[in-house]
C-alpha positions in Angstrom: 0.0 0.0 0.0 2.4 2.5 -1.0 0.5 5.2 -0.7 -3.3 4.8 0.7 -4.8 7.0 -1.3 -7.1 6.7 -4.0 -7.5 7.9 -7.6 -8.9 11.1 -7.6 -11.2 13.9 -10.0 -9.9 14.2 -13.6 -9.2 17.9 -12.3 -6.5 16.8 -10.2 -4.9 13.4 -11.3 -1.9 14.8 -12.7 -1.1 16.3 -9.4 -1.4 13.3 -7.6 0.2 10.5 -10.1 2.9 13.0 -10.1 3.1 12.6 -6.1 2.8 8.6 -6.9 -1.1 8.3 -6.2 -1.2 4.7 -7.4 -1.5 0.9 -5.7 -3.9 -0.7 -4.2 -2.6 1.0 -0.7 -2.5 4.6 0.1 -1.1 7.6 -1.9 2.7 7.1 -3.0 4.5 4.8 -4.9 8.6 4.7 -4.6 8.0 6.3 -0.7 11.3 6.6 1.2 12.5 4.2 3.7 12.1 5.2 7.7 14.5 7.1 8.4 15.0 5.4 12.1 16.7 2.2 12.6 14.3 -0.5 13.6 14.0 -0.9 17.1 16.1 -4.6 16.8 19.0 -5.8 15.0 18.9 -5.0 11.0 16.2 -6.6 9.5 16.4 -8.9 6.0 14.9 -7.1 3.1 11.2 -6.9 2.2 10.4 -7.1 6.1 9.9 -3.8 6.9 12.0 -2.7 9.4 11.4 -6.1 11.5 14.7 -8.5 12.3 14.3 -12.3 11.9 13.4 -12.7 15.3 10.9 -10.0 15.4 9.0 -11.5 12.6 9.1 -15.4 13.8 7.8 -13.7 17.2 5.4 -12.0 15.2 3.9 -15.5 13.6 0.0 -16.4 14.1 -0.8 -13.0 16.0 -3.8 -12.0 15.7 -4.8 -10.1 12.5 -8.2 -7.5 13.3 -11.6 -8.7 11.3 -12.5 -5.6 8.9 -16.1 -4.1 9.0 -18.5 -2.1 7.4 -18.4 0.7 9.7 -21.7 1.6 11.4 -23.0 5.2 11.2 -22.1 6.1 15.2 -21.4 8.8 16.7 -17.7 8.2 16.6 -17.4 6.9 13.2 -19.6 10.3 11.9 -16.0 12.2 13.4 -14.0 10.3 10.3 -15.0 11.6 6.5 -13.7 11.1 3.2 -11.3 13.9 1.6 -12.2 15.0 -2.0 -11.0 17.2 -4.4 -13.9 19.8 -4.8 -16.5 18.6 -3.6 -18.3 15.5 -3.2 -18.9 14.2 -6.8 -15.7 13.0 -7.8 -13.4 10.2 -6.2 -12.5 10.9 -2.8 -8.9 9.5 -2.6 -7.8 9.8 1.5 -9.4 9.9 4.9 -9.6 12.2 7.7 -11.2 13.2 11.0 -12.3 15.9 13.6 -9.5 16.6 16.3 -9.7 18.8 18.9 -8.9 22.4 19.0 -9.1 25.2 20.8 -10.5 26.7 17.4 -13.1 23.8 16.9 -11.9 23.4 13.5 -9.2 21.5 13.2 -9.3 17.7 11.5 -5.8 15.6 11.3 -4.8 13.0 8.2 -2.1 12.0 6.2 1.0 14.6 5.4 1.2 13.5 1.9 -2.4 13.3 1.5 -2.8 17.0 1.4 1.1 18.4 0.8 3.5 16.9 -2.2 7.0 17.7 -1.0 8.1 18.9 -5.0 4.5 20.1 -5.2 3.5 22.0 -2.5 -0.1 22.0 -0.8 -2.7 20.4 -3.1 -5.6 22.7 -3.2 -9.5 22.6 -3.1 -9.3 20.1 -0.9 -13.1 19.1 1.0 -13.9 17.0 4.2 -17.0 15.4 3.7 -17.4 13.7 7.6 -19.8 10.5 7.4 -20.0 10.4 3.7 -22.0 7.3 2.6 -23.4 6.4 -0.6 -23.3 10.0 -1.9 -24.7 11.4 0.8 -23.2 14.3 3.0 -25.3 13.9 6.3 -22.9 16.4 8.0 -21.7 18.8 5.7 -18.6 19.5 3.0 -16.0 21.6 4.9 -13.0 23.0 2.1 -9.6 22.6 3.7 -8.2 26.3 4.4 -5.4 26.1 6.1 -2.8 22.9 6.1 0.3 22.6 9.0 2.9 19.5 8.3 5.7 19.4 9.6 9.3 20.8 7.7 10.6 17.2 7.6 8.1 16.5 5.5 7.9 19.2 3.0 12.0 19.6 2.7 12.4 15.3 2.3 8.9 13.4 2.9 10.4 12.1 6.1 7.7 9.3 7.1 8.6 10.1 10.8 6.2 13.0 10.4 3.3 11.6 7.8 0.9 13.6 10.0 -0.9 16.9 8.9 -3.3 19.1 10.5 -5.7 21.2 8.5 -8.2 23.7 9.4 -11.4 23.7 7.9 -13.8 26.7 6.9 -17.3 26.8 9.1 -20.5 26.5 7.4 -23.8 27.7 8.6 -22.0 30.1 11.3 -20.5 26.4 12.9 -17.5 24.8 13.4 -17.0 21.1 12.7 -16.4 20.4 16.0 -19.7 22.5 16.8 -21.4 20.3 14.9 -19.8 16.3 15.4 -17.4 16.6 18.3 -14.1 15.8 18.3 -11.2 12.9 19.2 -8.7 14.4 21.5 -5.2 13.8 20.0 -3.1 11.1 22.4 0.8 11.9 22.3 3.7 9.5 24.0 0.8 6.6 25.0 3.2 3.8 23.7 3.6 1.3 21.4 0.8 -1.4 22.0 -2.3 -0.3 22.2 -5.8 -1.3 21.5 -7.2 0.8 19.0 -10.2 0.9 16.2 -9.2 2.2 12.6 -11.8 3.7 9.9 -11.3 4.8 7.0 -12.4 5.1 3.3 -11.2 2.8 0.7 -11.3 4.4 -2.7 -13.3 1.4 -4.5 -16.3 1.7 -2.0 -18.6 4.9 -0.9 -18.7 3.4 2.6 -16.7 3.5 5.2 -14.9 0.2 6.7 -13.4 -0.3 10.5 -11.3 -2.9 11.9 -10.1 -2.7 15.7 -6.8 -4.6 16.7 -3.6 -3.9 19.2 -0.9 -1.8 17.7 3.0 -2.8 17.8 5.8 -0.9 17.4 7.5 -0.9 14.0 10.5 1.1 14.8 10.8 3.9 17.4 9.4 6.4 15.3 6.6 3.7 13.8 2.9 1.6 14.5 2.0 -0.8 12.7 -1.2 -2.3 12.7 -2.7 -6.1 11.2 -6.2 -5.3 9.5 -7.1 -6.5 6.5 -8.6 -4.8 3.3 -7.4 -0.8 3.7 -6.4 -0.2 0.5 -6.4 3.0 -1.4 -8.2 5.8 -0.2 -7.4 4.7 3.8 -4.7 6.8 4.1 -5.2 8.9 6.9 -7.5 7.1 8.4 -7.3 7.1 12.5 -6.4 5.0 15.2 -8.4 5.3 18.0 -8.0 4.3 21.7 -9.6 4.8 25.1 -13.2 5.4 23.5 -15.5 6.8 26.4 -18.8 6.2 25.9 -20.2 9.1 28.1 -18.2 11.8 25.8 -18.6 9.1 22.5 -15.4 10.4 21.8 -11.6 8.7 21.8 -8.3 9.4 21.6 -6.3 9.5 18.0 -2.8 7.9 18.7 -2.0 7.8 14.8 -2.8 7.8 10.9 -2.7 5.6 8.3 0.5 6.9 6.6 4.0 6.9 7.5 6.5 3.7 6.5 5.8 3.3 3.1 3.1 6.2 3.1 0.9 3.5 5.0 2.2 0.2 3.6 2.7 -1.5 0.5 0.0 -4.4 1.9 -3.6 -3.8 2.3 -3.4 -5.9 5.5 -0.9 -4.1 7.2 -1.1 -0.4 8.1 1.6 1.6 9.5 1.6 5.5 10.9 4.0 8.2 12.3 4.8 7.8 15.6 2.8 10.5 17.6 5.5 11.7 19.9 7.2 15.3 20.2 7.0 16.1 16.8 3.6 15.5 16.4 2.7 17.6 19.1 4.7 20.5 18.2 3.1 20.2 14.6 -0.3 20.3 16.6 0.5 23.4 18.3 2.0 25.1 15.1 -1.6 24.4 13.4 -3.9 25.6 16.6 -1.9 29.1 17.0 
């Protein structure tokens, strides 16, 4: 899954084939390598960053069952990401973090920034978008933070963007769906749910499963079936049914822009970085 995103509106596939749009994962064929040494001895090649031992520890764990995802409260917080507006292909996932500003949503870094392109523009959320329906709105994109790594070298370390998005109807998204809180240094192994949108289908899937570390600066995550189009897509833990809200510990992205395998996802660790590119984009 190179790069988890999708095939997008005639209007912009240039754009994105020239950022490597294609595969049956997320957006970006030929993505760099991490740029952190796996956390064990060197690994042999095609296994990701994991050593021998790693992997034969790694035989018959459990590998998460993927879902149609309900329309819940929490899932209504992820949407698809267009290219303007909701009648084209919608090629990458978000959803709603929050923010002092109530407007803030977090994805992929190369979803919505090409490091030799720039920002890609006219950019919508459309949160809860099923079957070509837009229960909750189209919110355009109008402001995008990723971090410097990122734009100078597409360092996968920081695959992680925050965007603010324009209100509608005098609300903000957050007004309207709520929000995840955004989790930072909670470790490695975690249980969390992920949801996303692959680009073949107009409905969102979800698969919950423990993380495990990849590398220092990586998760990884076994679910099957996120192909192109999930990139982006959330991992949430520590759901609390009284606020229907979780916490967002990562995004489908990172190591190969999400993975070269639509049953296994990576993201960015979200450590120091992350939260210093969170409080760049809610100044």
């Amino acid at each position: 899954m190179t790069i988890r995103e999708a095939g997008v509106a005639a209007g912009a596939v240039l754009v994105l084939l020239a950022a490597g749009c294609t595969t049956a994962a997320r957006p970006g064929a030929g993505a760099p390598t991490v740029t952190s040494a796996p956390a064990s001895s060197p690994a042999p090649s095609g296994s990701h960053g994991w050593s021998r031992q790693r992997l034969k520890g790694a035989t018959g764990k459990h590998t998460g069952v993927t879902r149609t995802a309900k329309p819940t409260v929490l899932n209504g917080l992820v949407g698809a990401v267009f290219t303007r507006n909701a009648d084209g292909d919608h090629f990458c996932t978000a959803s709603v973090v929050d923010s002092a500003g109530l407007n803030l949503i977090v994805t992929a870094a190369h979803c919505v920034w090409d490091p030799k392109l720039g920002q890609r523009s006219d950019l919508v959320f459309v949160p809860g978008y099923r079957n070509g329906d837009t229960p909750s709105g189209i919110w355009p994109l109008v402001a995008v933070t990723v971090d410097d790594g990122w734009k100078d070298h597409a360092d996968p370390d920081v695959d992680v963007a925050f965007a603010v998005v324009q209100a509608q109807n005098g609300q903000q998204v957050q007004q309207v769906l709520g929000a995840n809180k955004l989790g930072v240094d909670l470790g490695y192994q975690l249980p969390v749910r992920v949801t996303g949108y692959p680009g073949t289908s107009d409905v969102p899937i979800t698969c919950s499963n423990n993380t495990a570390e990849q590398s220092p600066t990586q998760l990884r995550i076994d679910c099957p079936d996120y192909t192109g189009g999930t990139s982006g897509s959330p991992w949430v833990t520590d759901f609390d049914p009284s606020t229907r809200t979780g916490t967002v510990v990562g995004v489908i992205g990172g190591y190969q822009e999400g993975g070269d395998n639509p049953d296994v996802s990576y993201s960015s660790y979200f450590g120091d970085r992350v939260q210093a590119l969170y409080d760049r984009a809610t100044q």
